[in-house]
DRENKOLPA-465550 format. One record per residue (C-alpha): residue in one letter; x, y, z. Coordinates in pm, 1 decimal. Layout:
<atoms>
   r         px         py         pz
   A          X          Y          Z
...
</atoms>
This chain:
<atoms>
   r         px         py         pz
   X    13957.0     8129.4    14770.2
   X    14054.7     8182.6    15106.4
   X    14182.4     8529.1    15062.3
   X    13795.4     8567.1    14922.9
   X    13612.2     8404.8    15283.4
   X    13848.2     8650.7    15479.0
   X    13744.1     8933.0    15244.5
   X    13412.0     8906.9    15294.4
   X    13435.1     8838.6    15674.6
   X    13663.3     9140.2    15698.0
   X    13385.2     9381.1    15559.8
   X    13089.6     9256.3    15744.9
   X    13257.2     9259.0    16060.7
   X    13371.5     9559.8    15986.5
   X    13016.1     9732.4    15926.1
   X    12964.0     9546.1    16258.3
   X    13219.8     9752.8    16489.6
   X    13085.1    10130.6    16354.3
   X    12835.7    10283.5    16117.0
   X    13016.4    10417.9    15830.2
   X    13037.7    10783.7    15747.5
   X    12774.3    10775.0    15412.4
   X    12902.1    11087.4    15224.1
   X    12660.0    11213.4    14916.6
   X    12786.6    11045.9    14598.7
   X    12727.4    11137.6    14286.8
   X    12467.1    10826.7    14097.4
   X    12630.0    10660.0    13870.4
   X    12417.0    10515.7    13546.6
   X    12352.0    10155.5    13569.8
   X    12319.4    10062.5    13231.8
   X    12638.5    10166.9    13023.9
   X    12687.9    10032.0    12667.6
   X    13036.0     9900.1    12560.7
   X    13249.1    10043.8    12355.4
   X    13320.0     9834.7    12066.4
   X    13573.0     9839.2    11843.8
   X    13747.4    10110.5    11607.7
   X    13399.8    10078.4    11349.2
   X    13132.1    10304.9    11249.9
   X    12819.7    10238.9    11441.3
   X    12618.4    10133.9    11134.2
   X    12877.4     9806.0    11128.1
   X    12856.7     9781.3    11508.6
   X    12484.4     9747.0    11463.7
   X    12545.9     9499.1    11164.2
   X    12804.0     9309.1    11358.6
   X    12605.1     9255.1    11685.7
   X    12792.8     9272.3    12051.8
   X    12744.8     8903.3    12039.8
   X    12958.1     8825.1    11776.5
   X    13216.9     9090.1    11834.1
   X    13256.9     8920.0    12217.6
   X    13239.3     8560.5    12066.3
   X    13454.3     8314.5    12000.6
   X    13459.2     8336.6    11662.7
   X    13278.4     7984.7    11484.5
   X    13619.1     8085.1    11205.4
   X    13840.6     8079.6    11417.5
   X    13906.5     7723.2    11332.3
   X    13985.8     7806.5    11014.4
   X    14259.4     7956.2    11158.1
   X    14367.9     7642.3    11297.0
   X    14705.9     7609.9    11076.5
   X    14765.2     7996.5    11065.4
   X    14769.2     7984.9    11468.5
   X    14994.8     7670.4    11480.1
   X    15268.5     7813.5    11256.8
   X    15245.5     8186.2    11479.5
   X    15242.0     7989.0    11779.8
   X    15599.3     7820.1    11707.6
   X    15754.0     8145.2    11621.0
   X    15944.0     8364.9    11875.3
   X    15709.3     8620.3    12015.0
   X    15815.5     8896.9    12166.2
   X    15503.6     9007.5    12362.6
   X    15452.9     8657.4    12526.7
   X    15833.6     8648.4    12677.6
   X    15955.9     9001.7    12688.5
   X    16189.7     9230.4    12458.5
   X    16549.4     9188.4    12479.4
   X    16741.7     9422.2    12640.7
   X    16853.3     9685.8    12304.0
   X    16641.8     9537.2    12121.1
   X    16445.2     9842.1    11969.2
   X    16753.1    10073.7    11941.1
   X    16927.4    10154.6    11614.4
   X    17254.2     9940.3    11746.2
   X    17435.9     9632.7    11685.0
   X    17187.1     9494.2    11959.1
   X    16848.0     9657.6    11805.0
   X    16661.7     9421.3    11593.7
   X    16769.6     9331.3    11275.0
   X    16581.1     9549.7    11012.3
   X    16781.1     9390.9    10687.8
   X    16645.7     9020.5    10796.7
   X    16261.1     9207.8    10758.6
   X    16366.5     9412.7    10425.4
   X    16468.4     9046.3    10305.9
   X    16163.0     8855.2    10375.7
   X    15967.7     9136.3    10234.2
   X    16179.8     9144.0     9892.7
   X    16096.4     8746.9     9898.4
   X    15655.0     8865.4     9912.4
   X    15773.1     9148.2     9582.1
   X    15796.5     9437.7     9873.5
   X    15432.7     9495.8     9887.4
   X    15443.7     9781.6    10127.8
   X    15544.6    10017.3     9843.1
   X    15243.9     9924.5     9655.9
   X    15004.9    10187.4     9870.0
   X    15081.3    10512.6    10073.3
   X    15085.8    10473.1    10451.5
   X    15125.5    10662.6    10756.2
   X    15321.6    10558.0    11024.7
   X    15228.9    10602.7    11396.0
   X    15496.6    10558.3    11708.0
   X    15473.1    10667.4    12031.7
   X    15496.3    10549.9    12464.4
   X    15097.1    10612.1    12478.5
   X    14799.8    10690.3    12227.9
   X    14912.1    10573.0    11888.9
   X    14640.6    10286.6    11901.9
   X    14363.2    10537.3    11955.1
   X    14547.8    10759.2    11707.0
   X    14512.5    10512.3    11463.7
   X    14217.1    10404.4    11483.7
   X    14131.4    10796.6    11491.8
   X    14280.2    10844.8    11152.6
   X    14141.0    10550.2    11032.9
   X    13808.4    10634.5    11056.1
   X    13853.1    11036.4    10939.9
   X    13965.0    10828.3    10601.1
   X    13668.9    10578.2    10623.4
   X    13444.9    10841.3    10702.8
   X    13591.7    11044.3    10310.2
   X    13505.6    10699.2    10155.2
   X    13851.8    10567.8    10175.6
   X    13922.5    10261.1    10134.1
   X    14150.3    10179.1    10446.9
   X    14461.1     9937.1    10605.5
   X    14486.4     9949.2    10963.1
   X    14742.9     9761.5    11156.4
   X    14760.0     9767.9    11508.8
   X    14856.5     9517.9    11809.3
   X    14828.9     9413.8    12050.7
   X    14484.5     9209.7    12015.4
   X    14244.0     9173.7    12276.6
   X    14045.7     8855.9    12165.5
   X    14134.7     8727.2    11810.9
   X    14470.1     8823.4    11622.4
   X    14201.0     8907.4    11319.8
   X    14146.8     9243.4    11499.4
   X    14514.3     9328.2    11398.5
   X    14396.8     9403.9    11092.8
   X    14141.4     9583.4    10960.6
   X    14012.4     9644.1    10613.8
   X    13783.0     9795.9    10336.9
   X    13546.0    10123.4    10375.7
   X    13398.0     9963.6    10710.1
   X    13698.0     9832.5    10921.9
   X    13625.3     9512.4    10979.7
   X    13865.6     9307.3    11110.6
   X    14003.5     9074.7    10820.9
   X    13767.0     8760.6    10778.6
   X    13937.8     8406.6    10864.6
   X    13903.1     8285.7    10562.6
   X    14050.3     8578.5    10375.0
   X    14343.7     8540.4    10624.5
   X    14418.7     8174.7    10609.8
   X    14383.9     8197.6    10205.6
   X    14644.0     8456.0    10209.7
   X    14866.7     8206.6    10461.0
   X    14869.3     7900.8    10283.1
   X    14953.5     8100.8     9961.7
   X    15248.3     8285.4    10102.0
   X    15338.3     7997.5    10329.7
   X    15677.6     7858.1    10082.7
   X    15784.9     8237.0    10122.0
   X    15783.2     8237.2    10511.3
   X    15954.0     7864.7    10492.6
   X    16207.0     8022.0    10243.6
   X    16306.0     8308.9    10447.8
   X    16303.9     8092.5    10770.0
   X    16567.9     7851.6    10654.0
   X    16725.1     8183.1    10533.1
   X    16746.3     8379.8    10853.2
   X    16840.3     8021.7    11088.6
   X    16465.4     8051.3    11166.7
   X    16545.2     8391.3    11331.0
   X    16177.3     8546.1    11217.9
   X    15953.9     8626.4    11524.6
   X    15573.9     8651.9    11544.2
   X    15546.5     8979.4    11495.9
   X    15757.3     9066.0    11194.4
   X    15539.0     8746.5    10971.5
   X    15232.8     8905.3    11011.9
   X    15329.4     9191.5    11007.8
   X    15433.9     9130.4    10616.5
   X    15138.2     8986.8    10610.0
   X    14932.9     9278.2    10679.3
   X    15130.9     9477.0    10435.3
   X    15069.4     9194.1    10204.0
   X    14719.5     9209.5    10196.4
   X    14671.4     9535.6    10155.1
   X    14838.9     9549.1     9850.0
   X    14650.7     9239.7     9755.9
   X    14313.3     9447.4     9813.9
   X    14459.0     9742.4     9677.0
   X    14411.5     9943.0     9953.2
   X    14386.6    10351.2     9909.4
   X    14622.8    10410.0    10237.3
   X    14724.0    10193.7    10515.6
   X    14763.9    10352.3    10909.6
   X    15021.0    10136.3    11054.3
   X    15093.0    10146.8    11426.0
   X    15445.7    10025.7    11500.4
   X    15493.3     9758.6    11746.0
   X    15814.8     9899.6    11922.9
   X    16042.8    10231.8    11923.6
   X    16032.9    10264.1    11556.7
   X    16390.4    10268.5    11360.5
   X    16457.0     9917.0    11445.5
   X    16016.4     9775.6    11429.6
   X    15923.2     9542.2    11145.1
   X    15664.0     9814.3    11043.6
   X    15969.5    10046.3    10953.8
   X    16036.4     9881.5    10578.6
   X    15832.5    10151.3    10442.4
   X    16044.5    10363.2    10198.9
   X    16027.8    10796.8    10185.2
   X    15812.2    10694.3     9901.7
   X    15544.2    10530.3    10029.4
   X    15502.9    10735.0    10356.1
   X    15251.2    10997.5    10340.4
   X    15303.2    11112.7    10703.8
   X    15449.3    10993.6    11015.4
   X    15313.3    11048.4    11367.7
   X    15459.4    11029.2    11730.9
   X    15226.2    11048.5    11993.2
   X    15395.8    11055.7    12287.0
   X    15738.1    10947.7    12508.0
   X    15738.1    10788.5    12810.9
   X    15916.8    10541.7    13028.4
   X    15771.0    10225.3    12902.2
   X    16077.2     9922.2    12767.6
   X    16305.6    10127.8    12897.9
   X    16561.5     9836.1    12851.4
   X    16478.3     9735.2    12520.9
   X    16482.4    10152.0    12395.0
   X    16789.7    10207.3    12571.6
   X    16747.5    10329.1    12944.4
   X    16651.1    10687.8    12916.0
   X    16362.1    10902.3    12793.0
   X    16644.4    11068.6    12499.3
   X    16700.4    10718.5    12346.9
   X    16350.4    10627.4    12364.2
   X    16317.2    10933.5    12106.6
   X    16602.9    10845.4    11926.5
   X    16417.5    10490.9    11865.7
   X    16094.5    10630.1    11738.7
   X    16223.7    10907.6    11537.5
   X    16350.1    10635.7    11300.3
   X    16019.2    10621.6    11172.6
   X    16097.5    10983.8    11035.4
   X    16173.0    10988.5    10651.9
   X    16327.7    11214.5    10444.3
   X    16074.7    11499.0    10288.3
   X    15783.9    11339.7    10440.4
   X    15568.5    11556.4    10766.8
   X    15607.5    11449.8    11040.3
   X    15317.0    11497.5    11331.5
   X    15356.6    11514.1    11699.5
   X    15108.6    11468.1    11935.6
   X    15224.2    11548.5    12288.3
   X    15307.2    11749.6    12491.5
   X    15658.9    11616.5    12496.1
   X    15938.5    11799.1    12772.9
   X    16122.0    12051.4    12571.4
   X    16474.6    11871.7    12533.2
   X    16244.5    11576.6    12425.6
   X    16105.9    11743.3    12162.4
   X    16420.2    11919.1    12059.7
   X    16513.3    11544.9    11948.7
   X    16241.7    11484.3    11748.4
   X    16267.8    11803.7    11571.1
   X    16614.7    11786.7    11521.0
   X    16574.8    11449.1    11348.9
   X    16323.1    11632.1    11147.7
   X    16526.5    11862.8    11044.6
   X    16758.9    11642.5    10932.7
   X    16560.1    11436.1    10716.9
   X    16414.8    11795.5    10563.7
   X    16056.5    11681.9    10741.0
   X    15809.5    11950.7    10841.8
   X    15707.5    11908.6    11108.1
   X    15316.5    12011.5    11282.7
   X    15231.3    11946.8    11671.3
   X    14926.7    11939.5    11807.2
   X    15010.3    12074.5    12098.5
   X    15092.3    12390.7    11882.4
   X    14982.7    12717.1    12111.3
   X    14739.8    12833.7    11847.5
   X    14534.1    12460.4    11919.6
   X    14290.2    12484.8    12157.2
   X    14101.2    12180.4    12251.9
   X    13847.1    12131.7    12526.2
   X    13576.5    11931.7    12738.5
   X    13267.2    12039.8    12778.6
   X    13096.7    11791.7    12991.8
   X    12956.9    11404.9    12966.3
   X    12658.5    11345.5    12828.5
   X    12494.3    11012.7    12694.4
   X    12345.2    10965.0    12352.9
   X    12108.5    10611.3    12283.3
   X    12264.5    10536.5    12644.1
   X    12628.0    10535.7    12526.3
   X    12818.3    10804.6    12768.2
   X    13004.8    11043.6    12536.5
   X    13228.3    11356.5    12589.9
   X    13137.7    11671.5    12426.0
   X    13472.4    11902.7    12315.7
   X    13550.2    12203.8    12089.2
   X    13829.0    12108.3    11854.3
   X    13999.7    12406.8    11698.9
   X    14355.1    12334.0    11502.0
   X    14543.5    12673.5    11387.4
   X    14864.0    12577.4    11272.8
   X    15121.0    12840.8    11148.0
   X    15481.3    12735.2    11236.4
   X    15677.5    12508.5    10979.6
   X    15440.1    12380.7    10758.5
   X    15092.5    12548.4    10745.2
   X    14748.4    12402.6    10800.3
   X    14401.1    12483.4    10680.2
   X    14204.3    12659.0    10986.5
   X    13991.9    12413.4    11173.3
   X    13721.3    12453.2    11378.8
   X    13490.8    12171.0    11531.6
   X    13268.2    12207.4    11780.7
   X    13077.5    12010.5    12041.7
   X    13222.6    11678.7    11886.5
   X    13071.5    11347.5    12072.8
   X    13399.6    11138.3    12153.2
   X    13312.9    10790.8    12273.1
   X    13672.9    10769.4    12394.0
   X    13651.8    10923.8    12709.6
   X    13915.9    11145.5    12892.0
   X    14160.6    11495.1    12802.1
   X    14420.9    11239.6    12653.5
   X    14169.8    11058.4    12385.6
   X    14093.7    11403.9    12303.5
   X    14466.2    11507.8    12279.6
   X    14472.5    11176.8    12062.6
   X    14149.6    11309.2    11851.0
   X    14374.5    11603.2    11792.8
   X    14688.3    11451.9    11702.7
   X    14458.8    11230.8    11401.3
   X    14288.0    11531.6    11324.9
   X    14657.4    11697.3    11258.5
   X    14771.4    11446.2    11052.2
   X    14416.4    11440.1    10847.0
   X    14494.6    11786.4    10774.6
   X    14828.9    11704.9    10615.9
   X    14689.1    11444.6    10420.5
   X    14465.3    11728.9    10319.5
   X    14751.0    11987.3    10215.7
   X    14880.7    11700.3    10053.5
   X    14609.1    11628.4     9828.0
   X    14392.9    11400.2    10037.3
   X    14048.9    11489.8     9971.2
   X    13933.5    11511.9    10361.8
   X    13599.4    11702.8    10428.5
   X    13559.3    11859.1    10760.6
   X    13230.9    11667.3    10799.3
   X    13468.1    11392.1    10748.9
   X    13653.9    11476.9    11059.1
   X    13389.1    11487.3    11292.9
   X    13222.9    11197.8    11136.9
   X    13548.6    11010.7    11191.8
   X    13631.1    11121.7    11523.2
   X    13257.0    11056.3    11664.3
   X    13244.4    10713.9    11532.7
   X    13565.2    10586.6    11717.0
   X    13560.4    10325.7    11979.7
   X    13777.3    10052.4    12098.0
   X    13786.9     9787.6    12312.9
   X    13931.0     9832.6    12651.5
   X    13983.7    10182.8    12652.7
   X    13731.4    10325.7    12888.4
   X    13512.1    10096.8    12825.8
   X    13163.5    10054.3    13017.5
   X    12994.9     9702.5    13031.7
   X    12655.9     9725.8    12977.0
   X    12424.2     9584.5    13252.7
   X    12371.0     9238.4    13066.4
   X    12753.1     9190.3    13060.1
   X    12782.4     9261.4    13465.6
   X    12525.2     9046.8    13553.2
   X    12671.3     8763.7    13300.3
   X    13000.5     8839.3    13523.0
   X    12771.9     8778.8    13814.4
   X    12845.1     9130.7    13911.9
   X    12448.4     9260.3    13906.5
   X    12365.0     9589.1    13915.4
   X    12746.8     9672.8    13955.0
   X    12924.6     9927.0    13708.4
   X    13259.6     9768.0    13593.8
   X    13480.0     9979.3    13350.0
   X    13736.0     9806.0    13153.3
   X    14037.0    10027.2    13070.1
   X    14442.3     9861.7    12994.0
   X    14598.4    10107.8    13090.0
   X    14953.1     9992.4    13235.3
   X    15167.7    10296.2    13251.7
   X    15186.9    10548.1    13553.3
   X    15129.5    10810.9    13291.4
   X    14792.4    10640.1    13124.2
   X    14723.3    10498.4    13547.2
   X    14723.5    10903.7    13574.5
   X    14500.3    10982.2    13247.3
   X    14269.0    10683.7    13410.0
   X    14209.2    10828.6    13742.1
   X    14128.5    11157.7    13577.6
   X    13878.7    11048.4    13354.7
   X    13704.4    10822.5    13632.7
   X    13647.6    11143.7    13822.8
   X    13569.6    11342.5    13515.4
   X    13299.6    11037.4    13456.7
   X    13151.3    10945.4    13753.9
   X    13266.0    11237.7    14029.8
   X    13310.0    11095.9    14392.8
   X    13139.1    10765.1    14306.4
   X    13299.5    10481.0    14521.4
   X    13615.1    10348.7    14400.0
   X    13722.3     9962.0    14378.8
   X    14017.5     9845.5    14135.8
   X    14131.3     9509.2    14022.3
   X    14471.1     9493.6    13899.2
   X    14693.8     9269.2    13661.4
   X    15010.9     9341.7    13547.5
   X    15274.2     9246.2    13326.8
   X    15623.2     9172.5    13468.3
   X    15845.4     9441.0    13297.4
   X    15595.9     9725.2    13355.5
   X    15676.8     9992.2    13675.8
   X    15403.8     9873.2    13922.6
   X    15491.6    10092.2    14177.4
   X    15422.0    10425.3    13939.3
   X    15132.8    10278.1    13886.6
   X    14997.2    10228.9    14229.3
   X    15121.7    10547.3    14304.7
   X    14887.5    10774.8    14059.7
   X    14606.1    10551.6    14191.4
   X    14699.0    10599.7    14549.2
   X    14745.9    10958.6    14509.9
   X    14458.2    11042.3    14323.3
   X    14197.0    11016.2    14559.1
   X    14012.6    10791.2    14745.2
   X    14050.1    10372.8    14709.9
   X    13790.8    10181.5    14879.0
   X    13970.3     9872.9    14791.9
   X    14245.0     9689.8    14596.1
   X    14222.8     9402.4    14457.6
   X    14559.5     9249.4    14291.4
   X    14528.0     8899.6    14053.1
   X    14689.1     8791.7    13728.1
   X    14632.8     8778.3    13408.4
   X    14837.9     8524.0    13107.7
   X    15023.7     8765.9    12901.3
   X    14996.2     8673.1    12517.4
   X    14870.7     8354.5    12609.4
   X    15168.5     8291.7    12835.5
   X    15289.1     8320.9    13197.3
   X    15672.3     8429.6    13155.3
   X    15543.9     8774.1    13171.3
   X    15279.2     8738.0    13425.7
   X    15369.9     8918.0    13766.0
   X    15207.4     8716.8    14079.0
   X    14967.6     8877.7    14243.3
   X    15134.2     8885.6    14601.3
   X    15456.0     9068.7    14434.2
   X    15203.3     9341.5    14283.6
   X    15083.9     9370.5    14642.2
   X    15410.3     9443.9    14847.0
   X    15429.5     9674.6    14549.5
   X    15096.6     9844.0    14619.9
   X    15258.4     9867.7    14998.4
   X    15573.7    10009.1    14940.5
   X    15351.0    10277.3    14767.3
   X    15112.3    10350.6    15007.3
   X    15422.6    10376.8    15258.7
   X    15648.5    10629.4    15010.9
   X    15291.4    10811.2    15003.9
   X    15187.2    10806.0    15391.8
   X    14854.1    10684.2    15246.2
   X    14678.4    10421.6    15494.3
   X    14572.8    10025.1    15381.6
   X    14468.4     9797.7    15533.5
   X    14651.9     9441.1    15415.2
   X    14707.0     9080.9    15409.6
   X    15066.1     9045.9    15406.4
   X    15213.8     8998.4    15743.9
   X    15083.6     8827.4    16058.5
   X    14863.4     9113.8    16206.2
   X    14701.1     9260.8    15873.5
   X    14627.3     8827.6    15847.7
   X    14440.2     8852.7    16195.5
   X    14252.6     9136.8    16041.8
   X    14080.3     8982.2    15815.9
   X    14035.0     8673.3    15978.3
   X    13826.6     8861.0    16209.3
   X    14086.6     8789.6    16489.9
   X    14190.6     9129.8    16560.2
   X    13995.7     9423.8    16662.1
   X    14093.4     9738.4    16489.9
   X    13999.1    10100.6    16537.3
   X    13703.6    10162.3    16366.5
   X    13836.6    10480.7    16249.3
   X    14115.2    10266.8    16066.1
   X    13915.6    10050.6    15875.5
   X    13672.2    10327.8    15764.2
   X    14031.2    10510.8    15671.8
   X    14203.1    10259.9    15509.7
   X    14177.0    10121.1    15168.9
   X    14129.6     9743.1    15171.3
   X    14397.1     9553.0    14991.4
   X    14400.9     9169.7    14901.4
   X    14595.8     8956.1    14622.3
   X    14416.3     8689.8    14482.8
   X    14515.0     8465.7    14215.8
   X    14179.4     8415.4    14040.3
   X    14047.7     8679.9    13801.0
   X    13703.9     8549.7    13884.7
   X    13758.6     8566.4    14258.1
   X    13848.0     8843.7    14276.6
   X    13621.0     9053.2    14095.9
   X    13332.3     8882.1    14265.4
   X    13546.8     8939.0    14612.1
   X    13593.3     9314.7    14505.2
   X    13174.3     9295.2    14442.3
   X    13122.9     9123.6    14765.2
   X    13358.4     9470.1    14952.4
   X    13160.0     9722.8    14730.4
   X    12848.1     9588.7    14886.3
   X    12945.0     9560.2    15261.0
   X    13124.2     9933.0    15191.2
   X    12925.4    10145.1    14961.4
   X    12610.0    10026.5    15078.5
   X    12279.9    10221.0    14891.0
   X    12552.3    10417.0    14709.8
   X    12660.4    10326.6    14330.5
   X    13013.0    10201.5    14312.0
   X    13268.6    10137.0    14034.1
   X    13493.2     9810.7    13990.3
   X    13761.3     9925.7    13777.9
   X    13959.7     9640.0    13635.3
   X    14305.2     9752.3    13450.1
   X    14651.8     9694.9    13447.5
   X    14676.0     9578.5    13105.9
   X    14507.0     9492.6    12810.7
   X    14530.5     9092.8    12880.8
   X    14328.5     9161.3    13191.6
   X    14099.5     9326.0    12981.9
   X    14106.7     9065.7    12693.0
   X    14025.6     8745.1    13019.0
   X    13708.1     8940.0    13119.5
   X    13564.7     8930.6    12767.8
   X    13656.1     8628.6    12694.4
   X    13445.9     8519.4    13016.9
   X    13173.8     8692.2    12889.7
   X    13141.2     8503.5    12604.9
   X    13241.4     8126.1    12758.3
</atoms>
């Protein structure tokens, strides 16, 4: 808290030494709704923000589910071992998955699936697809991680998406239960988190006898729990994107992160990329393709042509208006498509590129027999939201923060590439509006890519870094002063001027001990670490007000989706 008091003194003293240059900013909207979940509106409206936000009253229901997942190894709480998603003696063991799900009668080849890998997007993808299907009266399995408030939301089911009800998921738990014990004595108790739910995912959705399941793998792809589905029982597969994200545990270079997610590729079965991918990247993934006698259809064809329009609101939701057009002629032909002035929720060129990608893969579906209207598609498309992606708080949920009258988007992004996609679709959103970021990170992610896109995209009033628990833990947290001598190092690779807490002089800065150039502190973006989520959104508030004075600001908070997940869950303490 005393990072906060020197904060605050900082600014006002600040305002003190010169009037500020006001430049003309454009206004942003003060009362933004929040994007909700991956559901049709009509269920949004049914579910109520209120419960989507709340605790859950099932969640004790859960309370023996949560136990037994909270004693196995997880993967996202303490990190990914180094190999670990290759297809190598050190990848993850696929045969000790193929065994537990022979001991459960190998549900996943009870229903048709399509399979979704990818750095970036494949979330969004999914939930994309999902809906298309939904929208065609399908009924639909979606599986998807990470959460951001209850492990429920993993898994969605039925003609609505709704995430699975406690007390369907315990009942499935305790019945399945000897199984997991079995195979654990089995396997030396060598069965993480994420490969017993999961198979049970894929367990219930043979149980409700599901018309296709979209499954998002969890990491790479050749060596992921998800990959137990046979040629068989995969309808597509779908690779979004590759980027430099567990570089370790994919095997150190952009090429073997394609290797790893190409395993998801099976033989005869289409295979859709999003992209753009760098043409040697690509090459792999084709290649592999090829191999496996897979055609293949890209979104980023040349004959696609997919734009923005503009922002617009709708019932006071803030929406992007595009022209969709898919013309596919190279290896295996689709249907013309043309939609136009589509209403994405999910804001920004790359949720389009991901609108794209699910609108590819409805397509083959289609040429595959699918019955998949057009209206469908758009219906689909328009009715996609999710939490933490973009997402706008509405004016009740700022002032609950204690942020009044403040806009606060909520976006986990945590790569440079989606930091870049981010700053883009802030300006896109709300043009030279006042900029003010609080950042969490996890521990194996590159923080100083990050800063950089942030840095280099335009103007930063301030910086706030804090933590966040990561998966309910703190092996994976990174301390907020280490994100800040990241933040320095680059603003100093840049030449970009901040203003600081980290050494003796930046100290007497904001303890008001050391007079500075006026010029410097109007300059300079403002940067602090601060432990405390709270704190420091409410010192970030405290800097927009001193700064941005009459003008309307934005308080970005990102870095990951657990940053994302602690704000909501304040929200609904």
């Amino acid at each position: 808290m005393l990072l906060v008091s020197r904060l605050f003194t900082f600014v006002r003293n600040k305002q003190k030494l010169k009037n500020m240059k006001i430049l003309t900013r454009q206004s942003i909207l003060q009362h933004r709704p929040t994007l909700i979940s991956s559901i049709s509106f009509g269920v949004l409206r049914k579910l109520g923000p209120r419960r989507w936000f709340s605790a859950h009253s099932e969640e004790p229901e859960l309370k023996e589910l949560m136990e037994y997942m909270d004693s196995l190894k997880n993967y996202e709480k303490v990190g990914v071992p180094k190999g670990a998603g290759t297809d190598s003696d050190d990848g993850f063991d696929l045969g000790r998955m193929r065994r537990l799900m022979e001991r459960l009668g190998n549900p996943q080849s009870q229903f048709k699936a399509v399979h979704i890998a990818g750095t970036k997007g494949k979330g969004s993808t999914a939930a994309f697809l999902s809906n298309i299907l939904r929208a065609e009266g399908y009924s639909v399995g979606c599986y998807s991680s990470p959460h951001i408030q209850t492990i429920r939301e993993r898994i969605s089911l039925g003609r609505f998406g709704e995430p699975v009800s406690a007390k369907t998921l315990n009942c499935l738990f305790l019945h399945i239960k000897k199984f997991f014990d079995q195979a654990m004595e089995h396997e030396n108790g060598h069965i993480s988190h994420f490969e017993i739910f999961t198979a049970m995912a894929f367990t219930l959705f043979a149980q409700e006898n599901v018309d296709i399941a979209v499954i998002e793998a969890g990491l790479g792809g050749a060596r992921d729990a998800t990959n137990t589905i046979s040629s068989s029982g995969l309808a597509a597969s779908v690779i979004t994107t590759i980027g430099e994200e567990h570089l370790a545990a994919l095997g150190g270079s952009l090429e073997s992160i394609a290797m790893a997610k190409s395993g998801i590729i099976k033989h005869g079965c289409p295979l859709v990329l999003g992209g753009p991918f760098l043409p040697h990247i690509e090459c792999i993934l084709r290649d592999k393709a090829l191999s496996m006698s897979s055609p293949v259809v890209s979104a980023s064809d040349a004959g696609n042509q997919s734009t923005i329009k503009g922002i617009s609101r709708m019932s006071g939701r803030p929406y992007q208006s595009c022209d969709l057009v898919i013309q596919i002629e190279r290896d295996f032909k689709l249907q013309f498509l043309e939609l136009l002035d589509v209403k994405l929720c999910m804001l920004g060129s790359h949720q389009l590129q991901n609108a794209a990608t699910a609108t590819c893969a409805a397509l083959c579906l289609r040429n595959l027999g699918w019955r998949i209207s057009d209206g469908s598609i758009r219906a689909g498309l328009e009715h996609t939201c999710l939490l933490g992606r973009s997402q706008i708080l509405t004016s009740k949920e700022t002032e609950a923060l204690g942020l009044r009258g403040t806009t606060v988007l909520l976006d986990g992004a945590h790569t440079k590439e989606s930091a870049n996609a981010l700053v883009k679709t802030i300006k896109m959103t709300f043009g030279e509006a006042p900029l003010f970021l609080v950042v969490a990170m996890a521990s194996d992610k590159d923080h100083v890519g990050f800063a950089r896109e942030f840095l280099s995209g335009g103007e930063l009033e301030a910086v706030l870094l804090t933590e966040a628990d990561i998966a309910g833990g703190k092996s994976r947290t990174t301390s907020a002063s280490l994100l800040r001598d990241c933040w320095i190092q680059a603003s100093k690779e840049l030449g970009i001027d901040i203003v600081h807490d980290s050494t003796t002089k930046s100290r007497e800065v904001f303890n008001n001990l050391l007079v500075c150039s006026a010029s410097k502190l109007e300059n300079g973006t403002i940067l602090g670490a601060e432990s405390s989520l709270m704190a420091s959104l409410k010192a970030t508030n405290q800097i927009l007000r001193e700064r941005a004075g009459n003008q309307s600001g934005i308080i970005v908070v990102t870095g990951s989706l657990h940053i994302v997940s602690m704000v909501l869950a304040a929200l609904s303490s």
